[in-house]
C-alpha positions as CSV (number, residue, x, y, z in Angstrom):
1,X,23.3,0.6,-4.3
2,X,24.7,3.7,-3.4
3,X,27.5,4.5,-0.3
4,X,26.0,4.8,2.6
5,X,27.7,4.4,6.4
6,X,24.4,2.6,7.4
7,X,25.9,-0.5,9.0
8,X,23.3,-3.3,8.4
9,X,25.5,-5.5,5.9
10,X,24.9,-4.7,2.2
11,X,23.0,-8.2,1.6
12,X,20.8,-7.8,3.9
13,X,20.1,-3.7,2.9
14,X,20.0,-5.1,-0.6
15,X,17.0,-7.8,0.6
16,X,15.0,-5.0,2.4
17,X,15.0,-2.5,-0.5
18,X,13.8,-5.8,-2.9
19,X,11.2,-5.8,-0.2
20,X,10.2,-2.3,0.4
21,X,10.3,-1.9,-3.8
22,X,7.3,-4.1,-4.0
23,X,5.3,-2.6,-1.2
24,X,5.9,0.4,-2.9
25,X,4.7,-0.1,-6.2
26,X,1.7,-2.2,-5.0
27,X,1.3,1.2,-2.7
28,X,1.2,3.4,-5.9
29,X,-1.4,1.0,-7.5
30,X,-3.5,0.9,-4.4
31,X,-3.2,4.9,-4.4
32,X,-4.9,4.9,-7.9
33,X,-7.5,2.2,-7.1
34,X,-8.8,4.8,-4.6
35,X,-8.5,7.6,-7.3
36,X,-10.1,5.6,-9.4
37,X,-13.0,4.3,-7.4
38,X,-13.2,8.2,-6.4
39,X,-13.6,9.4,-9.8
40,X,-16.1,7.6,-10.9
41,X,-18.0,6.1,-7.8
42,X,-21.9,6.2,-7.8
43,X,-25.3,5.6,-5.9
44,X,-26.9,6.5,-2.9
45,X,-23.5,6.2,-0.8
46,X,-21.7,8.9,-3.4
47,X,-20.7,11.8,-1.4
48,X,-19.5,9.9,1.4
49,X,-17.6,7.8,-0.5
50,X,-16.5,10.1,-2.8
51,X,-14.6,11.6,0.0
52,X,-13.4,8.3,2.1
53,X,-11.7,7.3,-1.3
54,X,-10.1,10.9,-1.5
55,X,-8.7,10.9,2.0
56,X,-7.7,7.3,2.0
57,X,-5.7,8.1,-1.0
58,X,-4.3,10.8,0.3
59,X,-2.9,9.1,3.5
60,X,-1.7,6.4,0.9
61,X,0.2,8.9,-0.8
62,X,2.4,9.7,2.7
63,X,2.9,5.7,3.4
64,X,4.2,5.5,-0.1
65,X,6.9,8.8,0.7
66,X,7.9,6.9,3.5
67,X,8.5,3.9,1.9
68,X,10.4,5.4,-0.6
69,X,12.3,7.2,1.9
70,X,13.3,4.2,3.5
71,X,14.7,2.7,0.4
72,X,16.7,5.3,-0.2
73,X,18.0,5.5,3.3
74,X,19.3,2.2,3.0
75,X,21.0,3.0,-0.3
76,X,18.7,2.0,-2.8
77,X,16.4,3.4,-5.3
78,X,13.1,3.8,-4.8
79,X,10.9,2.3,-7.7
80,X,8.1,4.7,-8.7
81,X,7.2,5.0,-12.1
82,X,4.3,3.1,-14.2
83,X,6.1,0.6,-15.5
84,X,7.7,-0.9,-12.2
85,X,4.5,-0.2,-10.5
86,X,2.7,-2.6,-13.0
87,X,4.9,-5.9,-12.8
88,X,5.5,-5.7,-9.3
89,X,2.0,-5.2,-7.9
90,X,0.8,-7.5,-6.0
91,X,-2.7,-6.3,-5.9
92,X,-5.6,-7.4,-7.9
93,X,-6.5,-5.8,-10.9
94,X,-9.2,-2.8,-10.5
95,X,-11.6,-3.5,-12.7
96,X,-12.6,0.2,-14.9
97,X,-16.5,-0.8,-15.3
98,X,-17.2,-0.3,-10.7
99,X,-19.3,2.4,-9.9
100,X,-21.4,1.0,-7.8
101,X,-20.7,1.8,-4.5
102,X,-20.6,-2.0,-3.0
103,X,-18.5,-2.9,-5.8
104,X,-16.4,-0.4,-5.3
105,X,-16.0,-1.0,-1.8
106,X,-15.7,-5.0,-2.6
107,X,-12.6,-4.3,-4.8
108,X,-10.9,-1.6,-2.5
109,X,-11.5,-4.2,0.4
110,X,-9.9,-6.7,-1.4
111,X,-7.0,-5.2,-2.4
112,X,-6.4,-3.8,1.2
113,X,-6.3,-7.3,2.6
114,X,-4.6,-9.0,0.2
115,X,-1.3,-5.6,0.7
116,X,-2.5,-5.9,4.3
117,X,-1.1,-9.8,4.5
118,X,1.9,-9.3,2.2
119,X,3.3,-6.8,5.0
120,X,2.5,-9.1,7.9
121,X,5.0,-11.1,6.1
122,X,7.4,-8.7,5.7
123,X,7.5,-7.9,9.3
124,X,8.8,-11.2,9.5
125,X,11.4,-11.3,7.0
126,X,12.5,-7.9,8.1
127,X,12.6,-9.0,11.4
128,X,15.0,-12.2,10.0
129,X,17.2,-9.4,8.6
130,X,17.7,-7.9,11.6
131,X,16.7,-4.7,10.2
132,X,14.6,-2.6,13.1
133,X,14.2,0.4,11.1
134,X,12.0,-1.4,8.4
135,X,10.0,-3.7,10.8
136,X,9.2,-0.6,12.4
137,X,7.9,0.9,9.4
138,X,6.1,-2.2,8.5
139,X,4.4,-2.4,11.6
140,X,2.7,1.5,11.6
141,X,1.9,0.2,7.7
142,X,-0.1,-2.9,8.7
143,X,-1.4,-1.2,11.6
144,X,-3.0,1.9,9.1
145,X,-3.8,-1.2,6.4
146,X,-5.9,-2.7,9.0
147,X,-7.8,0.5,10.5
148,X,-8.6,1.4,6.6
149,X,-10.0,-2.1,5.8
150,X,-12.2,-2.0,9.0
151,X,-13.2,1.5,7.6
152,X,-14.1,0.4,4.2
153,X,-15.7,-3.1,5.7
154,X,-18.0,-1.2,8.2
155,X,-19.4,0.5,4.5
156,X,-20.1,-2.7,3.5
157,X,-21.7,-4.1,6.8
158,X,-23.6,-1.5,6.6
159,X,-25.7,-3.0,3.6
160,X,-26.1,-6.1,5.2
């Protein structure tokens, strides 16, 4: 940890950063499902899709900055590279053989409900902490979480 005259107690700074360290590496991963579904997505649905993945990412890319940001405003160290990003995920595995547009879609859906529930949680224990900052932040996450599932769902009803 490093000094910081931020009064929550250490312990409880310490148990916020633990927290916010694996929403940001399951962040990260969910940042390169969308690249990766936006590489190589295909079908009828490709342009538009093509570019929902792009943006999504993108706007994943400033929730993860903010995380990080948080972290290290309650004097920790935000956990960013490959190797931390792949043990603490919480996200299911993208599989490299989608293309398909549904499948695509399926995957990306998945892995935006499962983050989506994890911080609903969090709220909670950050709430138990008594840390205001970081339920804030939770909230505006789950809040974006849900608005890009319903986007990426009403692809998918759209099949149907």
């Amino acid at each position: 940890m490093h000094h910081t005259k931020n009064d929550i107690p250490l312990e409880k700074r310490s148990a916020a950063i633990s927290l916010l360290n694996s929403y940001l590496a399951s962040f990260l991963d969910l940042i390169l499902q969308f690249r990766q579904a936006h590489w190589n997505v295909k079908g009828p649905q490709f342009i538009s899709l093509h570019k929902l993945f792009e943006s999504i990412a993108d706007e994943l890319v400033e929730a993860s900055d903010t995380i990080a940001e948080r972290i290290t405003a309650l004097g920790g160290t935000a956990e960013g590279t490959i190797s931390v990003i792949a043990v603490k995920t919480i996200l299911p595995s993208y599989s490299l053989t989608i293309y398909q547009g549904k499948e695509s879609l399926e995957a990306l859906s998945n892995s935006l409900s499962v983050l989506g529930k994890s911080i609903r949680k969090g709220i909670v224990q950050t709430e138990d902490l008594e840390d205001a900052g970081t339920t804030d932040l939770l909230t505006g996450l789950s809040r974006d979480l849900d608005k890009k599932l319903w986007l990426i769902e009403a692809h998918l009803q759209s099949d149907k």
